[in-house]
C-alpha positions in Angstrom: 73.6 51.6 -41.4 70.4 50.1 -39.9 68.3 53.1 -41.2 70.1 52.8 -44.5 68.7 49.2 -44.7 65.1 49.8 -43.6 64.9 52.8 -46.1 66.3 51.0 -48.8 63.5 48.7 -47.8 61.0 51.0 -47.8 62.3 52.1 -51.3 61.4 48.7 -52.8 58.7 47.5 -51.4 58.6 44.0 -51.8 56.1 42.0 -51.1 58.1 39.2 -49.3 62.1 39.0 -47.7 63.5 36.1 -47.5 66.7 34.6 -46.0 68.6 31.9 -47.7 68.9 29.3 -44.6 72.1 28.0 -43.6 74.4 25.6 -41.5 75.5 27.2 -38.8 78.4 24.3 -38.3 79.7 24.5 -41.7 82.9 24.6 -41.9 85.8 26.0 -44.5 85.0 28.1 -47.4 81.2 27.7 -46.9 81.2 28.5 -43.1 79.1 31.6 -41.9 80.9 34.6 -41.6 80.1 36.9 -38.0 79.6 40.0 -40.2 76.7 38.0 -42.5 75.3 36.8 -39.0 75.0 40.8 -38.0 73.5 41.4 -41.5 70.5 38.9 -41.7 70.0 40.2 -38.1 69.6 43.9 -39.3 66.6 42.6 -42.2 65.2 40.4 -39.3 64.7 43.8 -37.1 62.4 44.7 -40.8 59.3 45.7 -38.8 56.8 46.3 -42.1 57.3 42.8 -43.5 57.6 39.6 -42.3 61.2 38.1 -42.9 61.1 34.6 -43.7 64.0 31.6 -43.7 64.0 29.7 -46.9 66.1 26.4 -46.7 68.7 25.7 -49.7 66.6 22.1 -49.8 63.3 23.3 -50.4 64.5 25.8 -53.2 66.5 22.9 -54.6 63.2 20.2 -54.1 61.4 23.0 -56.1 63.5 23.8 -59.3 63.8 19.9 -59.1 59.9 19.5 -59.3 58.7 23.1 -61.6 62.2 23.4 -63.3 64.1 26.9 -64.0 64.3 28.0 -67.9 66.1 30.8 -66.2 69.9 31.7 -65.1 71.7 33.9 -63.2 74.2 35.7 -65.2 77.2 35.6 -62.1 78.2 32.5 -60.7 77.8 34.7 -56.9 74.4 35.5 -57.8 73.1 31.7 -58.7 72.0 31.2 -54.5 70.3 34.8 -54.4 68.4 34.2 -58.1 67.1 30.8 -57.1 66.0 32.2 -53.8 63.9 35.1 -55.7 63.1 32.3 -58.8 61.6 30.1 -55.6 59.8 33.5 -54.1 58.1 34.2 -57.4 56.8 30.8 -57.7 55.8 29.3 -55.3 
């Protein structure tokens, strides 16, 4: 699966990966599940870019501050299109 990731990668090749930061002692609906855990750990192992942690605050502090004309069209997609949004931007 690992390989699958890293050629899938390869495939794109973006110019920057980033991780949406989170809690680690959330709890409930919004806790962190083990298998996303493993999953951010398989990009991390990425050797051909740098993978980077993005806080939800700063994302949030920025849209605040530049403003987003744009929307994601999924409500499951809003974290991962502000994320990119934020990448794009910055």
């Amino acid at each position: 699966f690992m390989q699958q990731v890293k050629a899938s990668l390869d495939n794109i090749n973006a110019d920057e990966i980033a991780i949406l930061a989170r809690n680690g002692k959330a709890k409930g609906t919004m806790a962190p599940s083990p298998f996303s855990f493993k999953l951010e750990g398989i990009f991390q192992l990425y050797d051909k870019r740098d993978v980077q942690f993005v806080w939800p605050q700063t994302v949030s502090a920025f849209l605040k501050k530049k403003g987003c004309l744009l929307s994601s069209e999924k409500k499951y997609q809003e974290d991962a299109f502000r994320l990119a949004y934020y990448l794009l931007n910055k």
